[in-house]
LOGUSE-481002 format. One line per field, with one value per atom (N, C-alpha, C, O, CB): atom name; residue in three letters; x, y, z. Coordinates in Angstrom, 1 decimal. Glycine has a CB too. Layout:
pakol CA_...
vexmar ALA_...
u X_...
v Y_...
w Z_...
END
This chain:
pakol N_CA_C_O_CB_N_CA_C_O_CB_N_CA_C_O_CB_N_CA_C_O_CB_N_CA_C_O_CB_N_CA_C_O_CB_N_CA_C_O_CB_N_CA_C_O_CB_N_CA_C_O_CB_N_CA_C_O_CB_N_CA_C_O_CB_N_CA_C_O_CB_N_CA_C_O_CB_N_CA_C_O_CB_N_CA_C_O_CB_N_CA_C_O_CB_N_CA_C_O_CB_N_CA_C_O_CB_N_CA_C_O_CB_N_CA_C_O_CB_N_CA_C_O_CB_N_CA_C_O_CB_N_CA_C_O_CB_N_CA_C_O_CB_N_CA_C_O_CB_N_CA_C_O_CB_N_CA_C_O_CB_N_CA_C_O_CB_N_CA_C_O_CB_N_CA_C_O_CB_N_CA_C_O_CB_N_CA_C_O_CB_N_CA_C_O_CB_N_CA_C_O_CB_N_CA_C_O_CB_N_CA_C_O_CB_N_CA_C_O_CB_N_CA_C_O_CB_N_CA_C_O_CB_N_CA_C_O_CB_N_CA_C_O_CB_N_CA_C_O_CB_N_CA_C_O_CB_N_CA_C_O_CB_N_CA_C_O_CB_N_CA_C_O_CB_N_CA_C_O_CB_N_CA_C_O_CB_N_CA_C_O_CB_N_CA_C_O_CB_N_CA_C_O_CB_N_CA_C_O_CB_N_CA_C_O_CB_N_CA_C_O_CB_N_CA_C_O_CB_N_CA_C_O_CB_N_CA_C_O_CB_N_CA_C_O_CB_N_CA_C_O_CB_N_CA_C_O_CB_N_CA_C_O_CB_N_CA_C_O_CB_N_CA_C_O_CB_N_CA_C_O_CB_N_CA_C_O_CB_N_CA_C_O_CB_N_CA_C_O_CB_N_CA_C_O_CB_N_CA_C_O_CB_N_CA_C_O_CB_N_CA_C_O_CB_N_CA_C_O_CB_N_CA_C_O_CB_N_CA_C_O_CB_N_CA_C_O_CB_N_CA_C_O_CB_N_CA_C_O_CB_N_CA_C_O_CB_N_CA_C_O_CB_N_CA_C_O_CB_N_CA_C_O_CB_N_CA_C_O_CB_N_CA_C_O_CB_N_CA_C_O_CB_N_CA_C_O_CB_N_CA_C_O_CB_N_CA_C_O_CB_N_CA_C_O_CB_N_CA_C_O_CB_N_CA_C_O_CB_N_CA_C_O_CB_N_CA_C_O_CB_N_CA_C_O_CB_N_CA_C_O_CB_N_CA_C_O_CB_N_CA_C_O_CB_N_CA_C_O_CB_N_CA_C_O_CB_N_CA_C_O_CB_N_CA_C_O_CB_N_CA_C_O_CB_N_CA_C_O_CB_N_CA_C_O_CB_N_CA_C_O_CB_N_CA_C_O_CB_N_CA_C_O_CB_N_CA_C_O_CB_N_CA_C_O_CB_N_CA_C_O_CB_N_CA_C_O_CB_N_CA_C_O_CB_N_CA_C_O_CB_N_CA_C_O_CB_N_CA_C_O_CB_N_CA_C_O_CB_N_CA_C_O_CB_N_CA_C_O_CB_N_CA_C_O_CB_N_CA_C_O_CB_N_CA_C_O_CB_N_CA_C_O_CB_N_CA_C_O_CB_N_CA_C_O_CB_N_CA_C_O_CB_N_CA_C_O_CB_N_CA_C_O_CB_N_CA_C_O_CB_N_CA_C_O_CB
vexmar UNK_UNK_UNK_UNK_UNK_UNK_UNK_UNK_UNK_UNK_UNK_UNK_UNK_UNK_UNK_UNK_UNK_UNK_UNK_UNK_UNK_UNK_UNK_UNK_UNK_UNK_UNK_UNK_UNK_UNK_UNK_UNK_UNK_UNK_UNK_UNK_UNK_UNK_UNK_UNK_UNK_UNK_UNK_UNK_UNK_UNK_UNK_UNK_UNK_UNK_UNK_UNK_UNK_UNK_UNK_UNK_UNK_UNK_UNK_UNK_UNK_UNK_UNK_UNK_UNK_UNK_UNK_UNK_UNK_UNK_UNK_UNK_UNK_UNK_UNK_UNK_UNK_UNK_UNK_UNK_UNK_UNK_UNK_UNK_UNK_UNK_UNK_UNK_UNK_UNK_UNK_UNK_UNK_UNK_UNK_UNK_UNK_UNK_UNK_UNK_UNK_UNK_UNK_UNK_UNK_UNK_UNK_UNK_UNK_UNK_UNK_UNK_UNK_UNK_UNK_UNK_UNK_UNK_UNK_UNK_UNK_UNK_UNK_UNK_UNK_UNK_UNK_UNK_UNK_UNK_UNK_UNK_UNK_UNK_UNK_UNK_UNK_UNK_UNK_UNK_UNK_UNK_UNK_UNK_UNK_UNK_UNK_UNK_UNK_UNK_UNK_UNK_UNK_UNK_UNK_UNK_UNK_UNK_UNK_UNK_UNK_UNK_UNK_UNK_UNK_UNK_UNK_UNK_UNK_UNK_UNK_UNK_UNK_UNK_UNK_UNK_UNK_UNK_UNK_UNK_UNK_UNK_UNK_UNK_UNK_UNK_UNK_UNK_UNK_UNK_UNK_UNK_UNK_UNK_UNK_UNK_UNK_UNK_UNK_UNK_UNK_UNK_UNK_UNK_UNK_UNK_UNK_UNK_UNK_UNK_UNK_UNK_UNK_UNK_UNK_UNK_UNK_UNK_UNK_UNK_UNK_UNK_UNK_UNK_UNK_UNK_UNK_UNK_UNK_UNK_UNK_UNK_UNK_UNK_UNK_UNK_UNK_UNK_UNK_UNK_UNK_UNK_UNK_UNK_UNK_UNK_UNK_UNK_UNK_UNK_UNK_UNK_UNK_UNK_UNK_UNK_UNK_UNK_UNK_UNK_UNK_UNK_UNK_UNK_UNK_UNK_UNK_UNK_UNK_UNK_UNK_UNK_UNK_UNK_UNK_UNK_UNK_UNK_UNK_UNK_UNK_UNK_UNK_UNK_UNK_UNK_UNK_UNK_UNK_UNK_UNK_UNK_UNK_UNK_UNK_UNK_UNK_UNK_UNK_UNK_UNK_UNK_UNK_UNK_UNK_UNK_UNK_UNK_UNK_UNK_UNK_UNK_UNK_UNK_UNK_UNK_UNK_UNK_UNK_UNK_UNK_UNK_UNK_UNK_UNK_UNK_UNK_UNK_UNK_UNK_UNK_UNK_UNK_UNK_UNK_UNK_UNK_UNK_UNK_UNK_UNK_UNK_UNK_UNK_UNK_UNK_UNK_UNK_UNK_UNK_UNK_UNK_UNK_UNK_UNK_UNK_UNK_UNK_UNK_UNK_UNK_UNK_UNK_UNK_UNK_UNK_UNK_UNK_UNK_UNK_UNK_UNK_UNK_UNK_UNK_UNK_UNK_UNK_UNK_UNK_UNK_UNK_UNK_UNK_UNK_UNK_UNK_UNK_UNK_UNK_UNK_UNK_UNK_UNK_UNK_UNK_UNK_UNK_UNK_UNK_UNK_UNK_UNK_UNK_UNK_UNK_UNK_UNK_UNK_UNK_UNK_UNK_UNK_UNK_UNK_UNK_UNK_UNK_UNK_UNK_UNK_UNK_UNK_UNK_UNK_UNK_UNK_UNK_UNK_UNK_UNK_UNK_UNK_UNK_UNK_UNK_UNK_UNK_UNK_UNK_UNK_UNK_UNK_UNK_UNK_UNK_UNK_UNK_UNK_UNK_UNK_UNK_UNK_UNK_UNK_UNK_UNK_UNK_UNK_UNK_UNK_UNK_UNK_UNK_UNK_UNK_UNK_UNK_UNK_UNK_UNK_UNK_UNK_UNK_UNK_UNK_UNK_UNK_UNK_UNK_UNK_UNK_UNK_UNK_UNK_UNK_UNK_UNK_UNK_UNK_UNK_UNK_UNK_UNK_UNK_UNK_UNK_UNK_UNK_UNK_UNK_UNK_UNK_UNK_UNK_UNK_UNK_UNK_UNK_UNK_UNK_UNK_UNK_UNK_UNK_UNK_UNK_UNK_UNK_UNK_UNK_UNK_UNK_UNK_UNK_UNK_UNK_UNK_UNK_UNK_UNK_UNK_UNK_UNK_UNK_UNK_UNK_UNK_UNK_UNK_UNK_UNK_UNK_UNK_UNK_UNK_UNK_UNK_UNK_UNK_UNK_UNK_UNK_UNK_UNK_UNK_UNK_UNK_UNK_UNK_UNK_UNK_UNK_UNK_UNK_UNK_UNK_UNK_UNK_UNK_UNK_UNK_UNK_UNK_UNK_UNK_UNK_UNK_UNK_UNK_UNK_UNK_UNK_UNK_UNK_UNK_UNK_UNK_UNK_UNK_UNK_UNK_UNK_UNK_UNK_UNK_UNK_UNK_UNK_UNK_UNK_UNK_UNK_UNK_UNK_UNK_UNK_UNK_UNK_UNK_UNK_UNK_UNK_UNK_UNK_UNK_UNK_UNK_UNK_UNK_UNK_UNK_UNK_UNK_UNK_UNK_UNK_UNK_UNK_UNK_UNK_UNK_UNK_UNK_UNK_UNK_UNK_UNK_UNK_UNK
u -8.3_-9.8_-10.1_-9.6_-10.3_-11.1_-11.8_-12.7_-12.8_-12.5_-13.5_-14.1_-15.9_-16.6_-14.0_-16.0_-17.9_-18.6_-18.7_-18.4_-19.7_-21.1_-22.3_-22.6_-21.6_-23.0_-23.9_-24.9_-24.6_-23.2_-26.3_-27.6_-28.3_-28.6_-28.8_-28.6_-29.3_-30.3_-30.2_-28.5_-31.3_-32.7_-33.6_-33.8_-33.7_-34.0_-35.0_-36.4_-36.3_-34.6_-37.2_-38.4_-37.8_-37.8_-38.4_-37.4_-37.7_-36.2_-36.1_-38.8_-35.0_-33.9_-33.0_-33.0_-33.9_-32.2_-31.3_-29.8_-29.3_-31.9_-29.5_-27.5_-26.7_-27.0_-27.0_-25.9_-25.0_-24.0_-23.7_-25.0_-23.1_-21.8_-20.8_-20.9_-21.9_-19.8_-18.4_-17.5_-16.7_-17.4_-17.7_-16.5_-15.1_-14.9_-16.9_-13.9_-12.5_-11.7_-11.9_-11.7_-10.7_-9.6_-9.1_-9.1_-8.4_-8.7_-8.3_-8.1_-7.8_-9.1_-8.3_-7.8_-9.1_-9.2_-6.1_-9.8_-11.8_-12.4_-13.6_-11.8_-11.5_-12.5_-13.8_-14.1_-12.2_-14.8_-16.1_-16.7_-17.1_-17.4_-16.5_-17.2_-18.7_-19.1_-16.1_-19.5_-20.7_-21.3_-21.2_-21.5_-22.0_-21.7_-20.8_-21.0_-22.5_-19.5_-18.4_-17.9_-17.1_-18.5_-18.7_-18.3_-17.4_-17.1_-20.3_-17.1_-16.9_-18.2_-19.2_-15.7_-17.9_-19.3_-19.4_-20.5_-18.5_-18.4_-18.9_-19.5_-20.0_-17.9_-19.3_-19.7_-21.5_-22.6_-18.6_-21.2_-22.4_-23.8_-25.0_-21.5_-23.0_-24.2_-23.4_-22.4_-24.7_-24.0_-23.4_-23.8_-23.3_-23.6_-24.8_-24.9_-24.5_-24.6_-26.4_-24.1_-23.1_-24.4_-24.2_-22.4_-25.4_-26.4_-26.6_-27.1_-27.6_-26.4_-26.8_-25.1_-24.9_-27.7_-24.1_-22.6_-22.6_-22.1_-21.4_-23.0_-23.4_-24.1_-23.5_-23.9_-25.2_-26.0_-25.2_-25.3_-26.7_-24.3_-23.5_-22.7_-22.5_-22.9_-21.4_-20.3_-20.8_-19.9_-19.0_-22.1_-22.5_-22.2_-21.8_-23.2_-22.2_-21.8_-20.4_-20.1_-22.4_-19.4_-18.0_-17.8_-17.2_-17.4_-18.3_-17.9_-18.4_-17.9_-18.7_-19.4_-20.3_-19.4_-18.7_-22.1_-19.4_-18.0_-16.6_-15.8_-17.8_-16.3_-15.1_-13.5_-12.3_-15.0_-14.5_-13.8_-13.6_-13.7_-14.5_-13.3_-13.2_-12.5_-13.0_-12.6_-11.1_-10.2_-9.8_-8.7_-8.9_-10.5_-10.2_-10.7_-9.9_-11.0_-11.8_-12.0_-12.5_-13.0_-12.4_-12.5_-12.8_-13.8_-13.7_-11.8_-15.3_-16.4_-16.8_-17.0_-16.9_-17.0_-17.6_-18.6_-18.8_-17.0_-20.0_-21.2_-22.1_-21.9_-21.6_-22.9_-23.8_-25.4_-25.8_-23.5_-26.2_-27.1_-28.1_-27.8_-26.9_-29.6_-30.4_-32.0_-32.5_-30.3_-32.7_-34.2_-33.9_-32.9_-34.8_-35.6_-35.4_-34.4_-33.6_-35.1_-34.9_-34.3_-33.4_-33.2_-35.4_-32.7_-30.9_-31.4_-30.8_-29.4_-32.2_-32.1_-32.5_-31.6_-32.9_-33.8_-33.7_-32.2_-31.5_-34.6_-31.8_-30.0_-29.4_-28.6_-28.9_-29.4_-28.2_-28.8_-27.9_-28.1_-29.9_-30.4_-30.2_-30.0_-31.9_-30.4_-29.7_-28.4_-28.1_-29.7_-27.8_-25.9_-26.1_-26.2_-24.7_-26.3_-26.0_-26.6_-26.2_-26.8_-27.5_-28.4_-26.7_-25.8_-30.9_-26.7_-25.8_-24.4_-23.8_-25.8_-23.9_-22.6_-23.0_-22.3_-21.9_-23.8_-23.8_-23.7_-22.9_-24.9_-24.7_-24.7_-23.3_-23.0_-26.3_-22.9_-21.2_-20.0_-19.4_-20.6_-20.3_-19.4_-19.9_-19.0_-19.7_-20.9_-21.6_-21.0_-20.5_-23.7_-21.2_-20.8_-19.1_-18.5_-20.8_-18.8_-16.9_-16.6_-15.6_-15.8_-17.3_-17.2_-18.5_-19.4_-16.7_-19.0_-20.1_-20.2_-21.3_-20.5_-19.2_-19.3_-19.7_-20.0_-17.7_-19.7_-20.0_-21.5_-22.0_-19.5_-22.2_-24.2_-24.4_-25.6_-25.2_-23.7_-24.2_-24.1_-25.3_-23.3_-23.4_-23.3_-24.0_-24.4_-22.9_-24.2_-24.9_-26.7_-27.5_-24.2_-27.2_-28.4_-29.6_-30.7_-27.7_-29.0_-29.0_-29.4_-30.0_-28.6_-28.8_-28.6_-30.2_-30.9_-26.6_-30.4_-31.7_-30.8_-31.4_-32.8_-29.5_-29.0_-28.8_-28.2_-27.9_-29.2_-29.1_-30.8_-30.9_-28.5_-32.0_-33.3_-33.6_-33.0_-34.1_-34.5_-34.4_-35.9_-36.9_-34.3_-36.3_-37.4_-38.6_-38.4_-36.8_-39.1_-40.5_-41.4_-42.2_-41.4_-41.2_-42.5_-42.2_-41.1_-42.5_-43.0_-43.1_-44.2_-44.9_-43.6_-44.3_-45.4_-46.7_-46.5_-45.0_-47.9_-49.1_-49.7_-49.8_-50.1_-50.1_-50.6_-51.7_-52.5_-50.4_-52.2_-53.5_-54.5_-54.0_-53.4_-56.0_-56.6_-57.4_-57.2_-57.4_-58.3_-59.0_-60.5_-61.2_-59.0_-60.6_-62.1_-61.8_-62.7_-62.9_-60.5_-59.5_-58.9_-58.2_-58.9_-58.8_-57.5_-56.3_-55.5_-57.6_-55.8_-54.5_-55.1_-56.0_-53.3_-54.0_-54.2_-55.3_-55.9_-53.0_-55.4_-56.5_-57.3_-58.5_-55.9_-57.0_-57.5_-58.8_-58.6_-56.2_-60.0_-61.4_-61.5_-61.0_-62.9_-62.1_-62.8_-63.7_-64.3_-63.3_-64.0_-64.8_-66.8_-67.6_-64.3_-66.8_-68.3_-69.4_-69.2_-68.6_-70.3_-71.4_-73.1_-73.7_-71.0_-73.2_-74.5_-75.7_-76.6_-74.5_-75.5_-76.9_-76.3_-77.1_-77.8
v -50.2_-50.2_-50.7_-50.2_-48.7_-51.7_-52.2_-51.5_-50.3_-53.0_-51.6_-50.5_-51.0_-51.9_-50.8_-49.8_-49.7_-49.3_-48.1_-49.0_-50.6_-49.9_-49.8_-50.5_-50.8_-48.9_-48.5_-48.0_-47.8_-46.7_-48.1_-47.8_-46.7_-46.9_-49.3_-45.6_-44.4_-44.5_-44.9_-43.1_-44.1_-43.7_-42.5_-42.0_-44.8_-42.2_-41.2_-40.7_-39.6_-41.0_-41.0_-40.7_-42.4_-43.4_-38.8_-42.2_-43.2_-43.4_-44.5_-43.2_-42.8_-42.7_-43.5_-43.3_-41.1_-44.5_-45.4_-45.3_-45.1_-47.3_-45.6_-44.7_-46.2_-46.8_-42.5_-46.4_-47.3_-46.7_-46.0_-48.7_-46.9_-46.2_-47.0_-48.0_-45.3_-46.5_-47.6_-46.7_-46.0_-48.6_-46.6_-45.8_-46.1_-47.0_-45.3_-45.3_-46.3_-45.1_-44.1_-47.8_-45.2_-44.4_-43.6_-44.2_-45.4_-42.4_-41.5_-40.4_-40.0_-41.4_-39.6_-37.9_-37.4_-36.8_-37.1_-37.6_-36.9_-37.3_-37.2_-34.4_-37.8_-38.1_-38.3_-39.1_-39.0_-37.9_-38.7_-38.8_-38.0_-37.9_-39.6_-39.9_-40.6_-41.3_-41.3_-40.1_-40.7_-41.1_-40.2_-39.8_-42.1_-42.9_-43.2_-43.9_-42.8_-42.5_-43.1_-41.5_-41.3_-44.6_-40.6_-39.2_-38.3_-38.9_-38.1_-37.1_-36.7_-36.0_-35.6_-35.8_-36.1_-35.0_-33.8_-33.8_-34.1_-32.9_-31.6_-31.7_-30.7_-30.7_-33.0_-33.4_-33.8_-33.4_-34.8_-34.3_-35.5_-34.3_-34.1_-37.5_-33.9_-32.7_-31.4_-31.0_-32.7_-30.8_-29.3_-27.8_-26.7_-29.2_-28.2_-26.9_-26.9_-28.0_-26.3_-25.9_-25.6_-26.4_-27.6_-23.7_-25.9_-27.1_-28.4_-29.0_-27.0_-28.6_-30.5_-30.8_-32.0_-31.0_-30.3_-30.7_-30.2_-31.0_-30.0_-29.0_-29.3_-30.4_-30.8_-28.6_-30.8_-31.9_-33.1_-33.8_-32.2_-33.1_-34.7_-34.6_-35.6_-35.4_-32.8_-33.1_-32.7_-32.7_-32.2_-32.3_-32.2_-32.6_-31.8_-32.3_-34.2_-34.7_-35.0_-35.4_-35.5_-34.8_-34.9_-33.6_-33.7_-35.0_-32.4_-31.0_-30.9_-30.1_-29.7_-31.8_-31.6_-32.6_-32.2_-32.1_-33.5_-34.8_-34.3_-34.8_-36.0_-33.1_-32.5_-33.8_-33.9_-31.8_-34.4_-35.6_-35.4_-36.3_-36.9_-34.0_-33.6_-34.5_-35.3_-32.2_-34.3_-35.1_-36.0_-35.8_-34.4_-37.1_-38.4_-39.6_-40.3_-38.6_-39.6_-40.7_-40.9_-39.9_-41.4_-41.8_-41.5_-42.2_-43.2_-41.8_-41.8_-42.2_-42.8_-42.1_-41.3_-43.6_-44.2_-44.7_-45.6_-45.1_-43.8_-43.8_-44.5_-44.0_-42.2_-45.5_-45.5_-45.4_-46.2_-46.5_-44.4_-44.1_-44.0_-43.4_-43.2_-44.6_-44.7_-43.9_-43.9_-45.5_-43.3_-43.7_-41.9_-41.4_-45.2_-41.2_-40.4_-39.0_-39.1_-41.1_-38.0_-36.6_-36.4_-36.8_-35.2_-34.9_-35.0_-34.8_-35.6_-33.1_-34.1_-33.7_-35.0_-35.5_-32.5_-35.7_-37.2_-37.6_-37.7_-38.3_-37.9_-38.5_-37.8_-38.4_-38.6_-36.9_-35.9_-36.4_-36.8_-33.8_-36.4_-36.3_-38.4_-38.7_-35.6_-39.6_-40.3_-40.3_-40.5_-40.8_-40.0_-40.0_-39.7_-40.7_-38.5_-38.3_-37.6_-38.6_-38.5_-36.1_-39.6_-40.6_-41.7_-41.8_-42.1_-42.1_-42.9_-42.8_-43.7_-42.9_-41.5_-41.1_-41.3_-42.2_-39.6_-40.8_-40.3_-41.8_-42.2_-39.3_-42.5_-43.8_-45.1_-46.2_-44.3_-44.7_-45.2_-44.4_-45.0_-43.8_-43.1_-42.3_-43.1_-43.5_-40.3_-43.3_-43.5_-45.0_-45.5_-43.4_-45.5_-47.4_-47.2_-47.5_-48.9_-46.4_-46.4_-45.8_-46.1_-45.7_-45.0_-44.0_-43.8_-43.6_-42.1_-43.7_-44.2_-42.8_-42.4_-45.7_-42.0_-40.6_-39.9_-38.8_-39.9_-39.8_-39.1_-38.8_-37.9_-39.8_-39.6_-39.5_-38.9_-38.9_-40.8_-38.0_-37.1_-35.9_-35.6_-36.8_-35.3_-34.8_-34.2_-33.1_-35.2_-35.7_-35.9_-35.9_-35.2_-37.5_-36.4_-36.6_-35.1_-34.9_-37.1_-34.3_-33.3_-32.1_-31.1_-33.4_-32.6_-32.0_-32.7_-32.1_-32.9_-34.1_-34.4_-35.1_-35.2_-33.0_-35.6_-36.5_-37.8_-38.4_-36.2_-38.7_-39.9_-40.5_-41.7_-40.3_-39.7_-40.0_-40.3_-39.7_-39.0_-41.1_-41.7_-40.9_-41.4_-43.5_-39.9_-39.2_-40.4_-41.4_-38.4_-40.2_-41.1_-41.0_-41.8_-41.2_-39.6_-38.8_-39.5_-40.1_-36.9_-39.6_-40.7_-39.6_-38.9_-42.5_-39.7_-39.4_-40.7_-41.9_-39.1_-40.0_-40.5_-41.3_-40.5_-39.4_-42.8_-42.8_-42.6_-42.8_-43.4_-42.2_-42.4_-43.0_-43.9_-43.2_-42.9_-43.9_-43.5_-42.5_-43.8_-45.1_-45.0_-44.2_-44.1_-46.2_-44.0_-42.8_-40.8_-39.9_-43.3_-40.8_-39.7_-39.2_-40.0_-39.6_-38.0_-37.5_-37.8_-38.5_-35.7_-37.2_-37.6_-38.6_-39.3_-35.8_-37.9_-38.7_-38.3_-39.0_-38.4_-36.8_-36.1_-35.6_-35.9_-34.9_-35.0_-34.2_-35.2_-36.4_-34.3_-34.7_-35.3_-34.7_-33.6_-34.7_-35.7_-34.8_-33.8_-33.7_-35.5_-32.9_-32.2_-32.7_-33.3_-31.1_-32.0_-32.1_-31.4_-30.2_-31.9_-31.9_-31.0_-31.8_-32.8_-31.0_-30.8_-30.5_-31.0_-31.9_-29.0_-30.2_-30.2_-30.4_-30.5_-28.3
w 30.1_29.9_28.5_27.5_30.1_28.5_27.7_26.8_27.2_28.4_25.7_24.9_25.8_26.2_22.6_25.8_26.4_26.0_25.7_27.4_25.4_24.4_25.1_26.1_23.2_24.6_25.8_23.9_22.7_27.5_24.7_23.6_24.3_25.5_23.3_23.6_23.8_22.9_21.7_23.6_23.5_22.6_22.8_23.9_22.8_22.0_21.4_20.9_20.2_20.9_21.0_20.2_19.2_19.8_19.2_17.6_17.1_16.8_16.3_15.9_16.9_16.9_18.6_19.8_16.4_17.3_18.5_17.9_16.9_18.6_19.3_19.1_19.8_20.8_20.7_19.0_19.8_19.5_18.5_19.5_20.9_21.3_21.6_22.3_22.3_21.1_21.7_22.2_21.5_20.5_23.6_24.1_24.5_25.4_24.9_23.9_24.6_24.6_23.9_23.5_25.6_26.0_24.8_23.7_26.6_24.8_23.7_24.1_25.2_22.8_22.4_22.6_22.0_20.9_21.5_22.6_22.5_20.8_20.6_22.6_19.8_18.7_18.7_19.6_18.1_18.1_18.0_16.3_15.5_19.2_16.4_14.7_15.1_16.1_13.6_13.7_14.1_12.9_12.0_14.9_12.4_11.5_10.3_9.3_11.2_10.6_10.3_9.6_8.7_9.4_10.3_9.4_10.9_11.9_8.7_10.8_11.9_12.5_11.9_11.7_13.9_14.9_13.7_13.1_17.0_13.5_12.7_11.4_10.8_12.7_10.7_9.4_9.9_9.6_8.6_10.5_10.5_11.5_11.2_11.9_12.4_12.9_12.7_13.3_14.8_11.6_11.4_12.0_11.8_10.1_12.9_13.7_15.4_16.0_13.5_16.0_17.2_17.9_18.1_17.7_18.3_19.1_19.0_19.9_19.0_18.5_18.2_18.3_18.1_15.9_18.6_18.7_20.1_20.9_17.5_20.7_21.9_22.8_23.8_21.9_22.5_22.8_23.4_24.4_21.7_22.1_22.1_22.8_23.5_20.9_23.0_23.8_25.5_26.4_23.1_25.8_27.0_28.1_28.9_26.9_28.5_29.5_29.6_30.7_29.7_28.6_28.5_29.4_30.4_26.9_28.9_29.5_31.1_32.0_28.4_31.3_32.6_33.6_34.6_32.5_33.3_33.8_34.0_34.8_32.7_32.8_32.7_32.2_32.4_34.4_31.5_30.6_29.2_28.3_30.6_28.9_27.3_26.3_25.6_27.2_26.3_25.6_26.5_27.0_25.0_27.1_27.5_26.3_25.7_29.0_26.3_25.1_23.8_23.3_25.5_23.3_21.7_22.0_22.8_20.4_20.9_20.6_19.3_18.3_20.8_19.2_17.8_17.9_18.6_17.0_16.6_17.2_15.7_14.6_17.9_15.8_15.0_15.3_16.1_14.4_14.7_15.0_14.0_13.0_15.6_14.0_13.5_13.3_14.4_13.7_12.5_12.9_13.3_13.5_14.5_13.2_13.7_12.8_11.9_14.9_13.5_12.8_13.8_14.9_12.4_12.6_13.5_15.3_16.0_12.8_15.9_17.1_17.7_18.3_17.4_17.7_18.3_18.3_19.3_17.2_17.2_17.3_18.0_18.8_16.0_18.0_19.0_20.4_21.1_18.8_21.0_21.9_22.8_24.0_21.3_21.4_21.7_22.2_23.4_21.1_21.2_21.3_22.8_23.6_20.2_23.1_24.8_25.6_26.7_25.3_25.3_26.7_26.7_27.5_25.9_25.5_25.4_26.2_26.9_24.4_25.7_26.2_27.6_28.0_25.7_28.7_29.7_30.4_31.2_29.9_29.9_30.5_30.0_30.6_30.1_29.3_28.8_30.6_31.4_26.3_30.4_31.3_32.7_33.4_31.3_33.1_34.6_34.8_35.8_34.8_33.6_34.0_34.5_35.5_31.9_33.3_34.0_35.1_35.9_33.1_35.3_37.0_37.7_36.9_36.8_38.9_38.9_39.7_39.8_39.4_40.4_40.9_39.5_39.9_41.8_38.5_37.4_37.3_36.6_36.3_38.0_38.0_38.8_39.0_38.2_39.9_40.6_39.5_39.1_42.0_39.0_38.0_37.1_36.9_37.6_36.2_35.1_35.7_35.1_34.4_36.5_37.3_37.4_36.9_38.9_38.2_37.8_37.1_37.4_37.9_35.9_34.2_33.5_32.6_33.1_34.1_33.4_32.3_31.2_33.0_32.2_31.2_31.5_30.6_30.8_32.9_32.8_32.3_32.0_34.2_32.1_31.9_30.4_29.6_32.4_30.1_29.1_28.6_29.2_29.2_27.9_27.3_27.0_26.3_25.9_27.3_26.9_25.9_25.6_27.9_25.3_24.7_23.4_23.2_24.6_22.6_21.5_20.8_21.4_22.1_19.1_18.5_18.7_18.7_17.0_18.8_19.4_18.1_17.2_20.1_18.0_16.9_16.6_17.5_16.5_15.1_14.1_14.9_15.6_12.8_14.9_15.5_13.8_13.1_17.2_13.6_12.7_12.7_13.7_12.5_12.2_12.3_12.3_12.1_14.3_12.7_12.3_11.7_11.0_12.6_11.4_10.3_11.1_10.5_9.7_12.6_12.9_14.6_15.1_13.1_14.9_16.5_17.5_18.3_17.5_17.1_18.0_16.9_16.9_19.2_16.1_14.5_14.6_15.0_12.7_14.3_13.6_12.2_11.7_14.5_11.6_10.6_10.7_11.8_9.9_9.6_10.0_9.9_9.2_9.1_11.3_11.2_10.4_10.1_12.4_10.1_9.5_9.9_9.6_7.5_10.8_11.3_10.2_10.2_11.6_9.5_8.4_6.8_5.9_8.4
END
């Protein structure tokens, strides 16, 4: 098996992944998973569909990821991994499907319109 890159996105946060045969490593911008995301959720997030697939220590991950706060990235990484796992096995998206990890989040911050303090926020009115 060949190495498989696959792109996960997030809100404003994008993940590129290279996945290849191994003993489960995942580094993520060149740090380790526990360096790079230091709390047990957001290391959850990322090893999710490995544990749901039941592909723990099969392969190694090397991830660079951009844009966006740590949970967007974690939330890439996992679009990414899942759709990396589905290309190499394609019984793996019953699975993963399911879980709500092959869907790509849409929600986005709304922008500013001019005449506004935020997106929806007005200024304040005054009557008199």
């Amino acid at each position: 098996m060949e190495v498989v890159h696959k792109i996960g996105r997030r809100k404003t946060a994008v993940a590129r992944i290279y996945l290849s045969k191994g003993k489960g490593a995942i580094t993520v911008n060149n740090k380790a998973l526990e360096d790079y995301f230091p709390t047990a959720t957001l290391q959850y997030k990322v090893k999710q569909p490995f544990t749901l697939s039941e592909t723990t220590d099969t392969y190694d991950v090397s991830v660079n990821v951009v844009g966006g706060g740590f949970n967007g990235q974690a939330e890439a990484v996992r679009l990414a991994i899942s759709r990396a796992l589905v290309s190499i096995d394609e019984e793996i998206k019953t699975v993963l499907k399911p879980e709500g990890l092959m869907t790509r989040d849409p929600r986005m911050v709304e922008r500013k319109k001019f005449g506004q303090k935020k997106a929806r926020k007005k200024f304040q009115f005054s009557k008199r």
